[in-house]
C-alpha positions in Angstrom: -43.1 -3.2 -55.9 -44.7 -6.0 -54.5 -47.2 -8.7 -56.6 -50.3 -6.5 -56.2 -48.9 -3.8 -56.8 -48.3 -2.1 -54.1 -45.0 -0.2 -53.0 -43.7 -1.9 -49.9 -42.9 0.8 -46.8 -39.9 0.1 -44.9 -40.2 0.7 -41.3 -37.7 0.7 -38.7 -36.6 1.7 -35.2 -33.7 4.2 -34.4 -32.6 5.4 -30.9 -32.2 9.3 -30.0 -29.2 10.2 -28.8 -28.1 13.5 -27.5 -30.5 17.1 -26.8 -30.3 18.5 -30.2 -34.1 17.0 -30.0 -35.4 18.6 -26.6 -38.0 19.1 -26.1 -39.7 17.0 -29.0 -37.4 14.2 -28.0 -35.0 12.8 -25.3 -32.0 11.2 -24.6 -33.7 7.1 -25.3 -36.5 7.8 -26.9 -37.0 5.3 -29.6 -38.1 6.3 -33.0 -40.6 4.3 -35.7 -39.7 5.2 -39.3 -40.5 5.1 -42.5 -37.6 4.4 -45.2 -37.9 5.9 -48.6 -41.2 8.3 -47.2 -41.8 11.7 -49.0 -40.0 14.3 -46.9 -42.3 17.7 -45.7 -40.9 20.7 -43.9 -41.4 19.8 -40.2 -41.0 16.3 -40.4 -38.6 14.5 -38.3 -36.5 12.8 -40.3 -33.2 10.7 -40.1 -30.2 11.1 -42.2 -26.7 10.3 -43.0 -24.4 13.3 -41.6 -22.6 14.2 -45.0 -19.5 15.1 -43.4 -19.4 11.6 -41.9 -21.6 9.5 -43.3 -21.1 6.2 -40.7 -23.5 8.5 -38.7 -26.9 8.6 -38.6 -28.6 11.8 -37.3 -32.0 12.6 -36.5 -33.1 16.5 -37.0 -36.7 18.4 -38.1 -36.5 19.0 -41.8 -36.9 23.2 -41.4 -37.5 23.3 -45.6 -35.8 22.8 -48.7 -32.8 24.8 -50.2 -30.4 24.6 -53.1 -28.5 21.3 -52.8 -31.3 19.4 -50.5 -32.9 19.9 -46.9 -31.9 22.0 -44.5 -32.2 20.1 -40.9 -32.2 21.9 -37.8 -32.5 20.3 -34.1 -35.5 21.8 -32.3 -33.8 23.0 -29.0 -32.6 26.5 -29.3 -29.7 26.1 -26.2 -28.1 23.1 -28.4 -26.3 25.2 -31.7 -24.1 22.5 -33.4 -24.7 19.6 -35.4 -27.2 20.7 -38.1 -27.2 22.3 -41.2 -25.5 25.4 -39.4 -22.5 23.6 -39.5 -22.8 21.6 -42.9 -25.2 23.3 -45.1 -28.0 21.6 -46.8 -28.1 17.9 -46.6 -28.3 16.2 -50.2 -32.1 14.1 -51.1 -30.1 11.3 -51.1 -28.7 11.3 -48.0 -32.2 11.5 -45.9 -32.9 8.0 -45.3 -36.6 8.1 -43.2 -39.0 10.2 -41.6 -40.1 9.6 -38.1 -44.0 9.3 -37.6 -43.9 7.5 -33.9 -42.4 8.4 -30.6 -41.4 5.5 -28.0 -40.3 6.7 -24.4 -38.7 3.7 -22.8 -39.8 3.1 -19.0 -37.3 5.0 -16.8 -34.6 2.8 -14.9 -36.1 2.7 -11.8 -39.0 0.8 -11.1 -42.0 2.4 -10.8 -44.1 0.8 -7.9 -47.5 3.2 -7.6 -50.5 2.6 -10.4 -50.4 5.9 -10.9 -47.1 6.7 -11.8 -47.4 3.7 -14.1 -50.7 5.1 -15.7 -48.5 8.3 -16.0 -45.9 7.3 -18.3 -47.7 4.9 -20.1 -50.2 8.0 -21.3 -47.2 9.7 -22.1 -44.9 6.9 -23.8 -46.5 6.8 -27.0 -46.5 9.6 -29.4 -47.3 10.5 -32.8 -44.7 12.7 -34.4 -46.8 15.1 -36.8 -44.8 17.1 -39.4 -44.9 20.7 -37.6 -45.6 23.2 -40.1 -45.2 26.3 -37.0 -41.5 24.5 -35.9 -40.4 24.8 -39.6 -40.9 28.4 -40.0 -39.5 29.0 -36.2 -36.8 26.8 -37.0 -35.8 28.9 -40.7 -35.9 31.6 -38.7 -32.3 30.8 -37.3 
């Protein structure tokens, strides 16, 4: 806690890699995050894989079962990597929940205003705890 009293918040930045994301995230998009925030079904949130913990993984937290969250990606073509393959993932394990999307300028240049204007409107983006992708996503 800090002097007055109030809990510090942790934020940070983490890179997506790999579609498990698609299409809520991409291949570079950046992530803000909270540390130590209060997990909902349908957050985005980032975690330590528990099979191999030296890896950080970001999934939507579908809702909670016996032994902790279970995490699913939210493309349906991508089927490995969430809680699938390792079951729930343990409360103390999920390190942050995303509440920011960044989308890094592509590599090349873009040289009209308008195609400027059109991924600056789209480079910033809230991440909302989706309450309809949960129940879709327990579905699996």
């Amino acid at each position: 806690m800090a002097e007055s009293g109030r809990v510090r918040v942790r934020v940070g930045i983490t890179e997506v890699t790999g579609p498990s994301m698609v299409p809520t995230l991409v291949h570079g998009d950046r992530l803000l995050v909270r540390y130590g925030a209060l997990v909902r079904p349908g957050d985005v949130v980032v975690f330590r894989h528990p099979l191999q913990q030296d890896l950080l993984v970001v999934k939507r937290a579908a809702g909670r079962r016996p032994g902790g969250w279970w995490v699913l990606g939210d493309n349906p073509f991508n089927e490995t990597g969430d809680s699938t393959d390792y079951g729930a993932v343990p409360e103390e394990l999920v390190l942050a929940v995303a509440f920011l999307r960044l989308r890094p300028r592509p590599a090349a240049a873009q040289r009209s205003l308008r195609a400027w204007l059109s991924w600056a409107l789209s480079a910033v983006r809230p991440l909302r705890a989706d309450a309809s992708a949960s129940s879709r996503l327990r579905a699996r």
